[in-house]
Structures are given as structure tokens and as C-alpha cells.
Phi, psi and omega in degrees: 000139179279140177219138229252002180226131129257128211270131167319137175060023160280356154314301205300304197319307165296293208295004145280005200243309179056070172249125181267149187310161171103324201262171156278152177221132166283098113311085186290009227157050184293327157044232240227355187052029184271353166290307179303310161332296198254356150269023163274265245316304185315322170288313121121197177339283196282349174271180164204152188231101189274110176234134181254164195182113164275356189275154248212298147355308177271349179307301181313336187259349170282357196278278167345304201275315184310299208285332160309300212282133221258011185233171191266169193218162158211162188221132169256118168248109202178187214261156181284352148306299172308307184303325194286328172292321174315293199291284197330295198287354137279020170067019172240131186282147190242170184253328198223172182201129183236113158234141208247080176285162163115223189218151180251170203290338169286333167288286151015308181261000200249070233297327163326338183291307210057042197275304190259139183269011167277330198228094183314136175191176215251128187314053195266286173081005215252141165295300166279091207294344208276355166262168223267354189272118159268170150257024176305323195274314172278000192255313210266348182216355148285147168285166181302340191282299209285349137260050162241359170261343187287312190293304193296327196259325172218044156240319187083022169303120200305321207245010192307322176281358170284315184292311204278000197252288224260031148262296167352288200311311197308324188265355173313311189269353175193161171294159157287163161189345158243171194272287199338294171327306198282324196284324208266014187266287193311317204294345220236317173288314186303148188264145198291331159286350182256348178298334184230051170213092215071052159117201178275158184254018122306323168357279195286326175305297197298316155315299188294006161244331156306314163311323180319287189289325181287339162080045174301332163263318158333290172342287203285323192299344200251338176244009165275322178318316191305301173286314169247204172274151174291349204263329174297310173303329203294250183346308159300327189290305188298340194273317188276323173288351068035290214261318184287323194308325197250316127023262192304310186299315179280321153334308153295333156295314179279357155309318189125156192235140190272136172107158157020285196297296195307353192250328095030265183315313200282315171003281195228067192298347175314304169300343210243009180259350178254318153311321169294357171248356171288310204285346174276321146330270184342315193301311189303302184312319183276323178294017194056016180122335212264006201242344192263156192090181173293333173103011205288317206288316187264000161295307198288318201280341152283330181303324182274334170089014176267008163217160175272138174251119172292158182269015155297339227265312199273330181293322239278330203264346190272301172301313176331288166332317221252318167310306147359254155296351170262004184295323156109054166255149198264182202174160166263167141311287193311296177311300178314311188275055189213299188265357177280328189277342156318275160010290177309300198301341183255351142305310169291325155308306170304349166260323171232078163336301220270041155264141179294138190276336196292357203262298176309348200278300198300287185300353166276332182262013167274336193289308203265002170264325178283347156308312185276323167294293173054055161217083204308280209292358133296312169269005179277295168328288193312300214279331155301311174318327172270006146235158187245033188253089201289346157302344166302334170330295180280312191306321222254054165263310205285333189296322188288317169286358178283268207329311196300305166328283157310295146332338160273327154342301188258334149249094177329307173261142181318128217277293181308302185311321169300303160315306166295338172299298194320312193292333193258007157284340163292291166298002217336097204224125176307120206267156178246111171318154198229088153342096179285122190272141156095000000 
């Protein structure tokens, strides 16, 4: 069938879903339908294909894809919680669950929206246009406190209380009411070196209020129980909030830390890289030696069941880490979070023995490397390659994108990527957008 949107990676995407004739598919994010497109082909006759969409748009472009499609269809228009609660309680079991977070490049274009801050328009965001929360209602009727916490927690904004202070001053005097206002608001609280550097300066204030009016994490939190087996979300969501958890902590050092301690650190970095190697010392010592190293030995050795990981060993290898990298002595990555998410993955087994342990072990440490990377698809390769248990595919594709998912929760910005900003900042040297892989 020709389809006129393909979403990235939707080849990759099916065929890690592998949906066979015959099955039901959930598209929970039907948009332009090109996911839906190619798990009909897959499902074939005798399959069916549920696309879900609160956006009021796509009901019209499923109409189309309904008279194209070689499987049978339906359409739910509603948030994909309500649709995943609506199917349980008609008892039909789905074989697949697909969801495509975020916002698509068609809402995005369609400038009546106000989904971009490229284009002036009336101050909307809203996915379901028929609800009442907008972000016009949120920009003209939160206090300053409560968005300048909005920008900080889920823009990962640098400048959130300047912004949320030069909005306040801005609507004193008039409502805000298109995004082209809202840019030049923004563009005006931000210092003047930051406006051309890393991006548009608006970016993250507009993210952090679309999620906002769509209730986007809110979403994702309530409809994952729905969708999968519980033990994959549970173990992926704590492995990324983990993983986002350590992220941030190292981040936060290497800006510099403010008051006093940040004065401190810089003073006397000698002192204070030899204290993170005592406390990582301590770290060895209470774990009994496991904490120390790459973690290559006691990863394997949970992984394989030849050893129990007590449920000290992943905070005990996770603070060690962490001590670690802000010490500014230099170190990999990759291995330690390999074993603090062994670790994890062999705490939850050990609370629930009748789980196969290799399978958890496998979904904590793809969960907590891609929390520290929030780089999904990188990090499901490395962790793929270390079983050859091809049912393992989809839990931990699927584990890795919960985590991702989680882990911008809590950091916003990328782990590497954040860091080289700093160092050319540092440098003043004009940071260059950077295309994020995986």
C-alpha cells in the first residue's frame, strides 16, 4: 500500500514486533499511519489492526488506510490509555502493542497547531483539540514558581527561572497568546551567548509545555501495565529512572556545583577526587570487593545464576560509579552499567525466584544502560549480542524503550552529548547541533 508519512525505523521497528498473519496490533499512535500500514500487510486477512489516535485528524487519514488495507481495521479515537482500557474491558486480547511517543512532524506542520516555535501561531499544543487544558492556559495562568519548575523538570532547562520571571513580567501586561510571543519572551530571558548555542532557545521551554498540555508522561505511566507483561515495564521503568538518576548526578558536577561546595570542588580538586576514592573504597569494602572494577565478572556471574547479587551490590556498584565519574579521573562506562543493571536485574529476581534469572538479568541491564546512554537502540544491540535466546528480542527492545522513555524523565539531556556542550562552553567554542544515534 502506498503511504504518504514513514515513521524512522519502521522497518526496524516491525520486524522486531515480528507480527504474524492471523494476529491483532494495537497501533496506540496511529498519526499518518505508516506503522499501521505495514503491520497490516503483515497480519494479512484474517489479522486486524487497531489504530488509536486522539487527534481528531487522523480519524480522516484512517479512513483512507481503512479502504487500502489488506487486514481487517478499527479505529479508536482516544488517548491510548483510554483505548488500551476500552479493548481490556472488551476482552480482546492484542498480540502486539506499538507506541510511537512523542509528537509527529505532521502536527508539528500544520503551524494552526502550535506545536513549533518556527512558525507564529495561536498558542495551542493540544493533541485532542476538543481539551480543556491548553498551552495558552498554562503559559497566561501558571504562577512563576510553578513554571519555572515546569521548564526545569521536563525541559532540563538551564534558564528555567529567567524564563518563567520574563514570562510573569510579559503577561502583566498583556496575555501571551501566540508561539512567535512566547519565542520572543523566551529569546529575551535567556543571556545572550546562549541564544546561539545549542540549538533554538526556545526548544526546551516548548517541550516542556507540550508535554505539559498532553499529560505525556502521565500517559505513558498508566499504559504500560496495559500493554505489557508487568515484570518488563516495572524492571525497565526503575532501570532508566536509575540510569537517568546518575546521568543527572554526573552532569550536575560537571557544570560545577553552586554555593560554597562548588567553590570547594574547584578550589581543591585534588582533595576532593581523593575523597570520592576513599568513599569508593568504603563502597568496595562493604560490598566485599564486588564494587570494585569494571563489574565484567559479577555481571556474568549473575547473569548465568552462578552467583546470587545481595540487594546491596547494584546502589553499593551504582554509588562506586558515580563517585567515580565526578571524580574527574577518567573511566568507561559501558561495563559498570552493564553490571549495576545486572545487579538490579538480580534484585528483582531474587524477590521473584519463579522468573527466569537470565531474562531479568538481561532486561535490568539493557534498562539501566540505556537510562545512562538514552540511547535505546545501541543499547539493546550490545545487550543483544550476549544471549542467543531470540525470544529475548522484543522484552528487551521493548525494556530499552521504556527506559528511554524514563530516563529523559529525569534528565533531559544526553549524557555525552551534555558533556561535550559543557567542555565547548568551557572552551567557548559555539557547540554545533549534534544528531543523536540509537
Amino acid at each position: 500500500m502506498p503511504s504518504a508519512h514513514v515513521p524512522v525505523l519502521a522497518g526496524e521497528a516491525i520486524d522486531l514486533l515480528a507480527p504474524r498473519p492471523g494476529e491483532v496490533a494495537v497501533d496506540c499512535t496511529f498519526g499518518g499511519g505508516g506503522h499501521a500500514r505495514l503491520l497490516a500487510d503483515r497480519v494479512g486477512p484474517q489479522g486486524t489492526v487497531v489504530a488509536v489516535d486522539r487527534d481528531p485528524a487522523a480519524a480522516q487519514r484512517f479512513a483512507t488506510f481503512a479502504q487500502e488495507a489488506p487486514s481487517r481495521t478499527r479505529f479508536v479515537r482516544a488517548s491510548f490509555v483510554e483505548a488500551l482500557e476500552i479493548l481490556r474491558d472488551e476482552g480482546l486480547r492484542a498480540d502486539l502493542v506499538l507506541m510511537d511517543l512523542g509528537m509527529s512532524s505532521m502536527q508539528v506542520d500544520t503551524r494552526a497547531r502550535g506545536f513549533s516555535y518556527s512558525y507564529d501561531a495561536p498558542l495551542d499544543m493540544r493533541m485532542d483539540p476538543g481539551q480543556e487544558l491548553s498551552a495558552r492556559t498554562i503559559v497566561n495562568g501558571w504562577d512563576e514558581r510553578r513554571l519555572a519548575r515546569l521548564f526545569r523538570e521536563l525541559g532540563e532547562e538551564r534558564y528555567a527561572a529567567r524564563i518563567a520571571r520574563g514570562i510573569a513580567r510579559a503577561r502583566a501586561d498583556e496575555e501571551i497568546e501566540t508561539t512567535g510571543e512566547l519565542v520572543d519572551v523566551v529569546a529575551a530571558a535567556v543571556p545572550a551567548p546562549a541564544r546561539f548555542a545549542g540549538g533554538h532557545p526556545a526548544k526546551r521551554a516548548f517541550q516542556a509545555i507540550r508535554i505539559a498540555v498532553n499529560d505525556e508522561l502521565g500517559q505513558l505511566d498508566a499504559a504500560l501495565p496495559l500493554a505489557a507483561g508487568w515484570i518488563v515495564p516495572l524492571v525497565a521503568v526503575v532501570g532508566g529512572l536509575a540510569g537517568g538518576l546518575f546521568s543527572r548526578l554526573v552532569i550536575l558536577f560537571a557544570r560545577g556545583l553552586p554555593g560554597a561546595a562548588g567553590r570547594a570542588i574547584r578550589k581543591r580538586p585534588v582533595i576532593f577526587a581523593a575523597a570520592c576514592g576513599l568513599c569508593v573504597a568504603l563502597c568496595g569494602l562493604a560490598s566485599g570487593g564486588a564494587a570494585y572494577g569494571t563489574g565484567y565478572e559479577e555481571a556474568k556471574a549473575i547473569l548465568h545464576g552462578d552467583a546470587a547479587a545481595g540487594w546491596t551490590y547494584a546502589p553499593l556498584k551504582f554509588a562506586a560509579t558515580v563517585l567515580s565519574s565526578i571524580s574527574g579521573i577518567p573511566g568507561g562506562l559501558f561495563a559498570p552499567s552493564l553490571a549495576v543493571g545486572a545487579g538490579l536485574g538480580g534484585t528483582v529476581h531474587g524477590l521473584l525466584p519463579g522468573m527466569p534469572v537470565g531474562a531479568v538479568v538481561l532486561i535490568g541491564m539493557v534498562a539501566y544502560l540505556t537510562g545512562v546512554l538514552q540511547a535505546p537502540i545501541t543499547s539493546f544491540v550490545i545487550v543483544t549480542e550476549m544471549t542467543q535466546n531470540h525470544a529475548m528480542v522484543i522484552p528487551l527492545m521493548v525494556a530499552a524503550l521504556l527506559a528511554d522513555a524514563a530516563s529523559k524523565a529525569i534528565c533531559r539531556g544526553g549524557l555525552y552529548h551534555t558533556l561535550a556542550e559543557i567542555m565547548l562552553e568551557r572552551a567557548d567554542v559555539p557547540a554545533q547541533p549534534v544528531a543523536k544515534t540509537g
